[in-house]
Backbone as a chain_set.jsonl record, in Angstrom:
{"seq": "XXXXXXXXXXXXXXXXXXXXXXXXXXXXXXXXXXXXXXXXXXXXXXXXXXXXXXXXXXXXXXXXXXXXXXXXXXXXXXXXXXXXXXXXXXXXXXXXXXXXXXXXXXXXXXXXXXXXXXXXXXXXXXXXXXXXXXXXX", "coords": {"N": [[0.682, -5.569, -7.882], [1.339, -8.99, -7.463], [1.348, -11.049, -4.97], [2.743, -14.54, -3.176], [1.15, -17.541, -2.959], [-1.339, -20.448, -4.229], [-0.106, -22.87, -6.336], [-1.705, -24.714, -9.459], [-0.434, -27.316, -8.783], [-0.953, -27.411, -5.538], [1.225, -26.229, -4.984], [2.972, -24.207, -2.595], [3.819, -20.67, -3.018], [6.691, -18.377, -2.794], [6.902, -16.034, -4.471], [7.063, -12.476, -5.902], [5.289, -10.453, -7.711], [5.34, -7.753, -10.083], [2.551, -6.193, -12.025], [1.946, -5.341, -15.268], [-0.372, -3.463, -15.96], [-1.561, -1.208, -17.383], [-0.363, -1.998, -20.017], [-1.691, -3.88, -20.525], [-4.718, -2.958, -20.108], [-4.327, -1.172, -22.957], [-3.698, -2.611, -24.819], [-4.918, -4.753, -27.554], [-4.685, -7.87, -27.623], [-4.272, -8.681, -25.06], [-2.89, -8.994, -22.991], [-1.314, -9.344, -20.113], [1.676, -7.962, -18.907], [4.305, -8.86, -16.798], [6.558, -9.231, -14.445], [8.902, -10.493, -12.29], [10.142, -10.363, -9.222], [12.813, -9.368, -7.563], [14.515, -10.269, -4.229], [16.464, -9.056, -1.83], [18.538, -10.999, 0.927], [16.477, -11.267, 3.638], [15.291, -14.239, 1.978], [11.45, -14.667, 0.578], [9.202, -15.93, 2.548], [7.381, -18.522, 1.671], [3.653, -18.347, 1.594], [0.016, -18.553, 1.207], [-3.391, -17.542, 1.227], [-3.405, -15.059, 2.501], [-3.229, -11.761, 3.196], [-2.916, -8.165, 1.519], [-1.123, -4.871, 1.162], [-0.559, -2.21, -0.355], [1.374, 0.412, 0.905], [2.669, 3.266, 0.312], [6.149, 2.667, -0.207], [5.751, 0.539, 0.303], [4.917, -2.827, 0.541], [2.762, -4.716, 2.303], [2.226, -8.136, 3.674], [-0.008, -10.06, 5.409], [-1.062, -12.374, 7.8], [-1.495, -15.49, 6.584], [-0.952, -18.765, 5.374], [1.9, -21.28, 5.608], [3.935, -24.128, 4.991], [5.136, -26.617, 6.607], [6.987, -27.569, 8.704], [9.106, -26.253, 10.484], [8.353, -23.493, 9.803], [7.397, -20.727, 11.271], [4.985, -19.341, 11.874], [2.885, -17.287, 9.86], [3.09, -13.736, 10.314], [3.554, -10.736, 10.454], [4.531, -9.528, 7.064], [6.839, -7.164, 6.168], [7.637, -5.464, 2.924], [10.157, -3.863, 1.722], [9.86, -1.82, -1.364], [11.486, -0.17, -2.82], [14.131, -0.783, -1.948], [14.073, -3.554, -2.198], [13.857, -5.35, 0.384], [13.163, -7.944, 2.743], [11.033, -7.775, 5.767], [10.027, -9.456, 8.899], [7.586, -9.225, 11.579], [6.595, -11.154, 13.763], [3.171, -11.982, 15.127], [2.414, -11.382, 18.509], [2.131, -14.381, 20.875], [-0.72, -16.004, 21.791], [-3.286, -16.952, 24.282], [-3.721, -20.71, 23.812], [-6.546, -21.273, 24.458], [-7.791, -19.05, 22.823], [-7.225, -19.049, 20.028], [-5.69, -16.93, 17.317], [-6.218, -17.183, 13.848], [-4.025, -16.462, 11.086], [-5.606, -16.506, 8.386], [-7.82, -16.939, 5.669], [-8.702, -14.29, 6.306], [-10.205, -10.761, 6.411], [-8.564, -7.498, 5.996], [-7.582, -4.765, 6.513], [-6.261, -1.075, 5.699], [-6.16, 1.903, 7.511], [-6.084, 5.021, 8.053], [-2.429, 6.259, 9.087], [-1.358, 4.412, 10.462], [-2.833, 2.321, 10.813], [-3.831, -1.236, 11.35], [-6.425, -3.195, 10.736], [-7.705, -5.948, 11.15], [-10.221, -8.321, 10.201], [-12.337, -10.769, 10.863], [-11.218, -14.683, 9.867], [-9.757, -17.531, 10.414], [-10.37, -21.345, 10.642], [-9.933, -24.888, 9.625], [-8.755, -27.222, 11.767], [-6.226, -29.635, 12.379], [-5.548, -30.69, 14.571], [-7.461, -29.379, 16.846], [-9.625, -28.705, 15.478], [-12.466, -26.755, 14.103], [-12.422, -23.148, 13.931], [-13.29, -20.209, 14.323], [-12.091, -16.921, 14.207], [-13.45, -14.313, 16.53], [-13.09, -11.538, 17.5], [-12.401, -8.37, 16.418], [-8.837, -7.232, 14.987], [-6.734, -4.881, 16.123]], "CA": [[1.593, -6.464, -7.194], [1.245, -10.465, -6.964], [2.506, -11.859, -3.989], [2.548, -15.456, -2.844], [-0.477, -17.943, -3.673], [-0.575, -22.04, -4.524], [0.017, -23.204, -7.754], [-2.692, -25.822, -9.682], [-0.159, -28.553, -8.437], [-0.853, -27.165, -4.874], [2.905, -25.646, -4.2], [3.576, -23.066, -2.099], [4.385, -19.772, -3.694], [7.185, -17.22, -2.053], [7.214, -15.068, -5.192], [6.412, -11.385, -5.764], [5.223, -10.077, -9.493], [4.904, -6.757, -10.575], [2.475, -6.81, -13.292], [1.931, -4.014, -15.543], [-1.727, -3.248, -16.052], [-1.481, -0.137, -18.109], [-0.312, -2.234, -21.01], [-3.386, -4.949, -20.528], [-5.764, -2.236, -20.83], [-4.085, -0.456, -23.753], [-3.069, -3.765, -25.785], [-5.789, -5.491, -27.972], [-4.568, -8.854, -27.443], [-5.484, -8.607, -23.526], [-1.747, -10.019, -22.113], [-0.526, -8.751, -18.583], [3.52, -7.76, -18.746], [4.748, -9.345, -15.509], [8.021, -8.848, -13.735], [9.2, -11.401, -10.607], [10.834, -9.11, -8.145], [13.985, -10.296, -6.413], [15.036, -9.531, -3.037], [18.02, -9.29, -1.101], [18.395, -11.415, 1.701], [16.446, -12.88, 3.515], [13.743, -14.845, 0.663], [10.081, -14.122, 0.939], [8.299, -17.15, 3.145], [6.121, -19.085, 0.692], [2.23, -18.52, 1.634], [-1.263, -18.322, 0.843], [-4.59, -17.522, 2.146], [-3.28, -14.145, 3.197], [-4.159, -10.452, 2.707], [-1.933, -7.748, 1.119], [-1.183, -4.149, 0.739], [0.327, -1.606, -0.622], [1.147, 1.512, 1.113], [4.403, 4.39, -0.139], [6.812, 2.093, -0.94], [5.925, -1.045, 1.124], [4.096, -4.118, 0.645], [2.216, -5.267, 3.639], [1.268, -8.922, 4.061], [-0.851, -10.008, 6.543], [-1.53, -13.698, 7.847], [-1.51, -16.486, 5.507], [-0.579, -20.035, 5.615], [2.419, -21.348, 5.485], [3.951, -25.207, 4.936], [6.429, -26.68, 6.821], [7.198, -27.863, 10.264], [10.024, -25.566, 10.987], [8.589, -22.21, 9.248], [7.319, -20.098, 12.219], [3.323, -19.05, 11.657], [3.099, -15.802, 9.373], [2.266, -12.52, 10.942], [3.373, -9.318, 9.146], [5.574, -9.116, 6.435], [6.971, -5.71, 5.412], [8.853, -5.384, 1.905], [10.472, -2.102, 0.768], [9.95, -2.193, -2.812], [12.601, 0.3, -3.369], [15.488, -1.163, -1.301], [14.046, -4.761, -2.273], [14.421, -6.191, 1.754], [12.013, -7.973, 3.745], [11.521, -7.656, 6.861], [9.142, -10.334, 9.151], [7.327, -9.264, 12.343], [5.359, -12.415, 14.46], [2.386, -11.577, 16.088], [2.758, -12.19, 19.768], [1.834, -16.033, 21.449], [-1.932, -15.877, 22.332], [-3.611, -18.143, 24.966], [-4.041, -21.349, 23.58], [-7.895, -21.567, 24.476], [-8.613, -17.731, 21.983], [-6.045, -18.69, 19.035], [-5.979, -16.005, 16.318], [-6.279, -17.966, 12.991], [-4.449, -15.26, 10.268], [-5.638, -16.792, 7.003], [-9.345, -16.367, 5.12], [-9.365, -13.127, 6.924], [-9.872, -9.602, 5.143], [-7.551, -6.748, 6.76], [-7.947, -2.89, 6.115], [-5.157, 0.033, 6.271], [-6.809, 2.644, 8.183], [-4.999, 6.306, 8.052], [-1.057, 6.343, 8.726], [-0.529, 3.682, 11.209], [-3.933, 1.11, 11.861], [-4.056, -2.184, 10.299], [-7.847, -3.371, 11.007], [-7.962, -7.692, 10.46], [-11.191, -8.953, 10.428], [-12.661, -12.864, 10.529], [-10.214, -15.393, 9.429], [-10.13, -19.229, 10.909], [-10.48, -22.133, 9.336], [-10.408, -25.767, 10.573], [-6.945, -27.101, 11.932], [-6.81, -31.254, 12.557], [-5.487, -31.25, 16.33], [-8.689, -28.954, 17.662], [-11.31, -28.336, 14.883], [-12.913, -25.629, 13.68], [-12.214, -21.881, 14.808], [-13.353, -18.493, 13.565], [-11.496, -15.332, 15.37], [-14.506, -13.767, 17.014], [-13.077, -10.104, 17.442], [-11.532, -7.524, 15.395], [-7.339, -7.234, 15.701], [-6.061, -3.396, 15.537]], "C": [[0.822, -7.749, -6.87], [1.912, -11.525, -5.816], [1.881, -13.673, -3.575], [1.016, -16.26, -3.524], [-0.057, -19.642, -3.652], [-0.551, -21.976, -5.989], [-1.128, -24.557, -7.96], [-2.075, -26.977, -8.914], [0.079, -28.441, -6.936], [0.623, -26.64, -3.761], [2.602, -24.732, -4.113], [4.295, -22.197, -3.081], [5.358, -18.839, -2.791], [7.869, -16.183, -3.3], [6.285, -13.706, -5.189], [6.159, -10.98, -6.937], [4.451, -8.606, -9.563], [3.874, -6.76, -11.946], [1.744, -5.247, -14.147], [-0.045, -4.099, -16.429], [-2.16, -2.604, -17.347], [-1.527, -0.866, -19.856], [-1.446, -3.191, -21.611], [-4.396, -4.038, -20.788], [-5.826, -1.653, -22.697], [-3.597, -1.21, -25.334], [-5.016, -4.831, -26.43], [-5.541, -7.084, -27.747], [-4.531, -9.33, -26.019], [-4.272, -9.381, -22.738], [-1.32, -8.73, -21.305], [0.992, -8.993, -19.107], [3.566, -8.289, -17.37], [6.235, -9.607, -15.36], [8.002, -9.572, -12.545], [10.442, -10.458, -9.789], [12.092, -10.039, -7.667], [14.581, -9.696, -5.463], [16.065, -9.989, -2.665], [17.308, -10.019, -0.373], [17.569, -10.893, 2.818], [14.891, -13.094, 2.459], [12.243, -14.051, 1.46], [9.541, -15.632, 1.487], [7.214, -17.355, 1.853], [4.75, -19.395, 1.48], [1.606, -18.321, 0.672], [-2.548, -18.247, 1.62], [-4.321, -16.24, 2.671], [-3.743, -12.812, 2.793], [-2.783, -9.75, 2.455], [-2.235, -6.13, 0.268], [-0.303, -3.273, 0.415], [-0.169, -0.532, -0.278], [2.964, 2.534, 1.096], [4.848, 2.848, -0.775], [6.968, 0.772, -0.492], [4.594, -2.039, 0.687], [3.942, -5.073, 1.726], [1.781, -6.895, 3.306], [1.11, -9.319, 4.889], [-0.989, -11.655, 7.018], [-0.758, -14.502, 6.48], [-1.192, -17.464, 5.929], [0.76, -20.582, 4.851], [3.015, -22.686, 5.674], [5.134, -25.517, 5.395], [6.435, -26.81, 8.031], [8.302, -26.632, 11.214], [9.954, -24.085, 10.436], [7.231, -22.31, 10.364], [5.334, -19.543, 11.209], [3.419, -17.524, 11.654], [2.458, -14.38, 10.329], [2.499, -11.343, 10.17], [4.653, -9.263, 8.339], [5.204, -8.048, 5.76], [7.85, -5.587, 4.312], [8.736, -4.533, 1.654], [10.87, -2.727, -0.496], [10.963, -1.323, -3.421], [13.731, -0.511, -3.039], [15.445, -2.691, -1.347], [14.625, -5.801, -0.721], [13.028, -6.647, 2.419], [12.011, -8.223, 5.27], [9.765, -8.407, 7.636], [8.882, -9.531, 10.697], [6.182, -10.361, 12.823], [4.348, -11.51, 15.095], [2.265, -12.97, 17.631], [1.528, -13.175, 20.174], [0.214, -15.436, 22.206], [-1.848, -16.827, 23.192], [-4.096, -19.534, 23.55], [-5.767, -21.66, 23.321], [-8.442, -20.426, 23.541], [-7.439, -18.353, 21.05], [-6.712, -17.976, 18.207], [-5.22, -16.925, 15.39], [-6.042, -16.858, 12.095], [-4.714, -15.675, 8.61], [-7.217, -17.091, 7.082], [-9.841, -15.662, 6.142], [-9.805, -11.927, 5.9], [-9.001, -8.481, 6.264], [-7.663, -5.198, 5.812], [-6.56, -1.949, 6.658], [-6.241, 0.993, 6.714], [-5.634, 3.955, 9.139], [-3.942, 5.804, 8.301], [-0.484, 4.693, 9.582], [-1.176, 2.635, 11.584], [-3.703, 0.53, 11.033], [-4.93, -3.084, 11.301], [-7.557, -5.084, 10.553], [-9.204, -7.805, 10.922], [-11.546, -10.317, 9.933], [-11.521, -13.714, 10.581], [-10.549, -16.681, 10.532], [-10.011, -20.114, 9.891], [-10.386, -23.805, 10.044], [-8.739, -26.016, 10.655], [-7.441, -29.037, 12.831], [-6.611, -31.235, 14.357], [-6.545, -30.075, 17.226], [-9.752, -28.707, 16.891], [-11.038, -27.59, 14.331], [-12.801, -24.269, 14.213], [-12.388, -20.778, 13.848], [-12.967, -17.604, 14.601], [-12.955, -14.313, 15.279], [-14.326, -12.14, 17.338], [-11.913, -9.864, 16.088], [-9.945, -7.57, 15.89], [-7.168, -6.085, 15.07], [-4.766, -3.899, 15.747]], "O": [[-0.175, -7.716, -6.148], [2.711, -12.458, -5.902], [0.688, -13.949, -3.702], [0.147, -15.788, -4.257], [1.014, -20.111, -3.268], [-0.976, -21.041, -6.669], [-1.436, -25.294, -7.024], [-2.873, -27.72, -8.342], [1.053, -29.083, -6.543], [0.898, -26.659, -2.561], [2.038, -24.09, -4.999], [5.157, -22.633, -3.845], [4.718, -18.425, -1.824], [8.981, -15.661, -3.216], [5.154, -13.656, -4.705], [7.193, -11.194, -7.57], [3.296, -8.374, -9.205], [4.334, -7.305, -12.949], [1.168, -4.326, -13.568], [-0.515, -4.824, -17.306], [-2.869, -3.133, -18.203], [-2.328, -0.521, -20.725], [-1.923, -3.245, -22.745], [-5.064, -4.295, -21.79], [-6.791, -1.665, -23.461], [-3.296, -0.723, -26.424], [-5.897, -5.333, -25.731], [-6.649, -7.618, -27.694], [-4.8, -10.52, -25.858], [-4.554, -10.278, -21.943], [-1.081, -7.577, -21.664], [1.388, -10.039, -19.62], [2.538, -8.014, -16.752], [6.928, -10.176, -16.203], [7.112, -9.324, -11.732], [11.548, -10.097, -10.194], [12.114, -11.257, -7.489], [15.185, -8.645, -5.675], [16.596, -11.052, -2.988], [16.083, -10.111, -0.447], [17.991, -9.773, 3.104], [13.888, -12.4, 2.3], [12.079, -13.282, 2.407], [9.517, -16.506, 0.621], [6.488, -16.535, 1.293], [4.613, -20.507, 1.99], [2.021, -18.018, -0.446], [-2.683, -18.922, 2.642], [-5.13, -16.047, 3.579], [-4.694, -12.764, 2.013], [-1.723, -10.23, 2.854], [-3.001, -5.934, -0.676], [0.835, -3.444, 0.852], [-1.291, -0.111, -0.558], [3.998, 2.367, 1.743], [4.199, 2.114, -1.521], [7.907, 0.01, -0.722], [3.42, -1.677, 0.606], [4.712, -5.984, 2.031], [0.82, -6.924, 2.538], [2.052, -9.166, 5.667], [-1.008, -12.253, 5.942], [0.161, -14.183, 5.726], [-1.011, -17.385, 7.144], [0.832, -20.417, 3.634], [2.76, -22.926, 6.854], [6.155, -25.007, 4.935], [5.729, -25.984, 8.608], [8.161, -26.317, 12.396], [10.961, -23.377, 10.445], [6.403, -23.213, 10.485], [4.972, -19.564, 10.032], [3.74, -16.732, 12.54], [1.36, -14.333, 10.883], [1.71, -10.977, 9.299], [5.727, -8.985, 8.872], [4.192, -7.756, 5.122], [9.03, -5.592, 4.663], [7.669, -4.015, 1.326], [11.678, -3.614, -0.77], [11.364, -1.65, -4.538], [14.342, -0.968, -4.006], [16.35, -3.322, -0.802], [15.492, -6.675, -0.727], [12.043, -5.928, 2.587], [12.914, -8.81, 5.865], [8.658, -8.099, 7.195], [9.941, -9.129, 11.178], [5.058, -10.399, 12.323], [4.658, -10.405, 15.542], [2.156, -14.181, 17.822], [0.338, -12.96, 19.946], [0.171, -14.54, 23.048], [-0.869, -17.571, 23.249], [-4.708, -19.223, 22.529], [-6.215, -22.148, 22.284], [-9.634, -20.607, 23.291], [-6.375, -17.994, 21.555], [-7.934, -18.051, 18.084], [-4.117, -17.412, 15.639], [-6.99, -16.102, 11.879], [-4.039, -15.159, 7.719], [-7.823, -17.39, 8.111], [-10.849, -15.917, 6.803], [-9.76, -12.122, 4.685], [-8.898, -8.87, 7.427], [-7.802, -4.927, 4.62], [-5.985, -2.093, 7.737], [-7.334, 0.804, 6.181], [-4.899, 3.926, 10.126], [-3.934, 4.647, 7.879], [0.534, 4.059, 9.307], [-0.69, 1.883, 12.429], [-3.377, 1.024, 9.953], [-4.497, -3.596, 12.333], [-7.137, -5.247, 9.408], [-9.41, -7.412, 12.07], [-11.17, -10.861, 8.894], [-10.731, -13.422, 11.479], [-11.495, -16.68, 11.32], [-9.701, -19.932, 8.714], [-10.879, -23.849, 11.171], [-7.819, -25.456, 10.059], [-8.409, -29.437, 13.478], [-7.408, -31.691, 15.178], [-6.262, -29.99, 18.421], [-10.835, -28.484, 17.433], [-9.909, -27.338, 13.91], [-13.262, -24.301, 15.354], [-11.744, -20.539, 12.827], [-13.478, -17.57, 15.721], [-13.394, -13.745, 14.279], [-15.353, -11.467, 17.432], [-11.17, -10.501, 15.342], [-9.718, -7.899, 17.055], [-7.317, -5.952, 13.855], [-3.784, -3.207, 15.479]]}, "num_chains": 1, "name": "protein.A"}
């Protein structure tokens, strides 16, 4: 699974691509099959910079960056890849003086129910520079 990303001409991606592997190994001419997913309502937010997993039948992403004055600052998107729906949870309003920065982090599943983020930051024009100094369970 390919989710989100920029493109060379730096656009925002909010696509998802299945891409079939099996046949890239098994094919002498070395081409990926790829499939663009389409979901029901509502679209997939166009990021990048974020983290992303797959666990049963869901596709977790995590953070990322996202363009746009009026699109809300990513926190967890959940897509059921059977029932093709996504579904957005924010992570709740920090203090201003600790912000949690969720893009060039890395992020870990951890048994049925933890999701481990570590690092992430990056510089941001109206305060600087910021690296997230603890772990987020």
């Amino acid at each position: 699974i390919l989710s989100g990303g920029m493109t060379r001409d730096e656009d925002v991606v909010g696509s998802v691509y299945s891409l079939s592997l099996e046949e890239f190994m098994t094919t002498k001419l070395g081409r990926v099959r790829s499939e663009k997913l389409a979901f029901l309502e509502p679209n997939l937010t166009p990021i990048y910079s974020h983290t992303s997993h797959v666990a049963k039948n869901f596709l977790i992403l995590v953070g990322g960056v996202s363009l746009g004055s009026s699109i809300e600052t990513p926190g967890i998107t959940l897509i059921d890849l059977r029932l093709m729906t996504v579904r957005r949870f924010p992570f709740p309003d920090c203090c201003p003086e600790v912000p949690i920065m969720l893009h060039k982090h890395a992020s870990e599943i951890s048994g049925e129910s933890t999701l481990i983020i570590l690092g992430g930051g990056g510089t941001c024009f109206s305060f600087g520079t910021h690296v997230n100094s603890n772990a987020i369970l």
